[in-house]
Kinemage of the C-alpha trace (Angstrom):
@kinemage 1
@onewidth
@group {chain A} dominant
@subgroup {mainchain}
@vectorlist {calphas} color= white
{ca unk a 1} P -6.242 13.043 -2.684
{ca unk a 2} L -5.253 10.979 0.604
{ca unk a 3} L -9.029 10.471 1.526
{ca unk a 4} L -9.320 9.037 -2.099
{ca unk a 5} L -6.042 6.728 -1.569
{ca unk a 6} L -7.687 5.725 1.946
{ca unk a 7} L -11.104 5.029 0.850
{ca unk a 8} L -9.815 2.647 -2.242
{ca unk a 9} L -6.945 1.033 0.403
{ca unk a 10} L -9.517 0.324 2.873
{ca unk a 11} L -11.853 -1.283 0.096
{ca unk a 12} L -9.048 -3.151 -1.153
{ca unk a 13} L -7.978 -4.401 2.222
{ca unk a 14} L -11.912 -5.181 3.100
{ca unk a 15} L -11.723 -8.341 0.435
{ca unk a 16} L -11.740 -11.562 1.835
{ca unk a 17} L -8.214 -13.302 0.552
{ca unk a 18} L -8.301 -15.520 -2.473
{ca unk a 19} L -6.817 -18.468 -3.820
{ca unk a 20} L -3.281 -17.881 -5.308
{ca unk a 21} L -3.578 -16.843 -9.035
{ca unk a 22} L -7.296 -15.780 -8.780
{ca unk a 23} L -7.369 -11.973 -9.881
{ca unk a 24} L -10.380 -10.317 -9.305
{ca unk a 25} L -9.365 -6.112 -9.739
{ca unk a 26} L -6.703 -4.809 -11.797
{ca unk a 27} L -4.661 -1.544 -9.738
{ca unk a 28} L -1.505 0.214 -11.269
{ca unk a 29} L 1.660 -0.147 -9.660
{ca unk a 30} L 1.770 4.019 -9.490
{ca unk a 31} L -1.416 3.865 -7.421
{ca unk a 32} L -0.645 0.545 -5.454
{ca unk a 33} L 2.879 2.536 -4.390
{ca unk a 34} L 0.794 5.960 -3.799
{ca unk a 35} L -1.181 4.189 -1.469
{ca unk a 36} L 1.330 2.347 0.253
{ca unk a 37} L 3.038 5.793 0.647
{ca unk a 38} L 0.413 7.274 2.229
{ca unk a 39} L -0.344 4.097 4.917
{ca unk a 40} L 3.345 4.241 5.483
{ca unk a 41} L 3.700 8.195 6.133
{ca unk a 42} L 0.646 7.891 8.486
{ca unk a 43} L 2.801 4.870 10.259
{ca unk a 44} L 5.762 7.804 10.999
{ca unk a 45} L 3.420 10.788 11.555
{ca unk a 46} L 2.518 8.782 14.495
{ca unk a 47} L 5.969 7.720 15.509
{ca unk a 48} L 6.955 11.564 15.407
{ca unk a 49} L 3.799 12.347 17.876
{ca unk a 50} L 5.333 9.923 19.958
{ca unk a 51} L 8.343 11.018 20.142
{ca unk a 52} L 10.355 8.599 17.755
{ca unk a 53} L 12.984 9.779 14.875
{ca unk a 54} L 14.305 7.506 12.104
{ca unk a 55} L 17.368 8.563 10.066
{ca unk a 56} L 16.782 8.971 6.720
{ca unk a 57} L 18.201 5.846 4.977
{ca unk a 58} L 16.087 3.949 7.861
{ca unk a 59} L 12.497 5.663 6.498
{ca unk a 60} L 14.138 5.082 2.915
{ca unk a 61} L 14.623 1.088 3.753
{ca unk a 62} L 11.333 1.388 5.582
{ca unk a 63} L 9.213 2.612 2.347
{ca unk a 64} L 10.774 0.326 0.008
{ca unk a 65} L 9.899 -2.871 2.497
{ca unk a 66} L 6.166 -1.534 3.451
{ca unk a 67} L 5.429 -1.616 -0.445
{ca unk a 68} L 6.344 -5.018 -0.820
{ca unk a 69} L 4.527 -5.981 2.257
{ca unk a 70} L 1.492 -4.286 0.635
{ca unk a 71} L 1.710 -5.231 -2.840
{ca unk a 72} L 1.504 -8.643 -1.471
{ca unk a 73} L -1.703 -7.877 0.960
{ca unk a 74} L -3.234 -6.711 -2.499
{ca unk a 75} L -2.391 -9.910 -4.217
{ca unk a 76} L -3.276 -11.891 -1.426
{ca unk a 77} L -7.132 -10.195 -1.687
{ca unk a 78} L -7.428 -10.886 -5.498
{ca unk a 79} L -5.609 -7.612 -6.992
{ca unk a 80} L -3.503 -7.664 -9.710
{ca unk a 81} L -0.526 -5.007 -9.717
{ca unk a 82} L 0.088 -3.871 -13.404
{ca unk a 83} L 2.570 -1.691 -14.452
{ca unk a 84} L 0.466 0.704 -16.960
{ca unk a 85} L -1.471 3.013 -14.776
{ca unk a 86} L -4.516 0.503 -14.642
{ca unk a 87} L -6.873 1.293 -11.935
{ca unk a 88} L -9.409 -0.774 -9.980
């Protein structure tokens, strides 16, 4: 399941950008977050190897913040986020 999420994140990061309003691939919000969740975990699995520790309402804050800085790198390369389930 996470080499699935990683191989469709790192296709939907390879797209060039695209003009504002230009949808090119439709991804559900469910699988948009999964992924994000998954990129983001990786982020502290390396903080832990180094050494780092986050309280828990820090990781919280952190998750919510990484999926709208994600959502918005999908947009940004032509993805639209829809709310049914849709995926690419």
């Amino acid at each position: 399941m996470m080499r699935v999420a990683s191989a469709v994140l790192l296709m939907a990061l390879a797209l060039p950008a695209t003009q504002a309003g230009e949808a090119h691939h439709r991804i559900g919000e469910v699988d948009a977050r999964r992924m994000s969740d998954a990129e983001y975990e990786a982020i502290l699995e390396t903080a832990r190897r180094n050494g780092w520790s986050y309280p828990a309402a820090q990781v919280e804050s952190g998750h919510k913040r990484h999926f709208q800085e994600f959502r918005m790198r999908l947009m940004n390369r032509g993805y639209e986020i829809v709310s049914d389930g849709t995926v690419i």
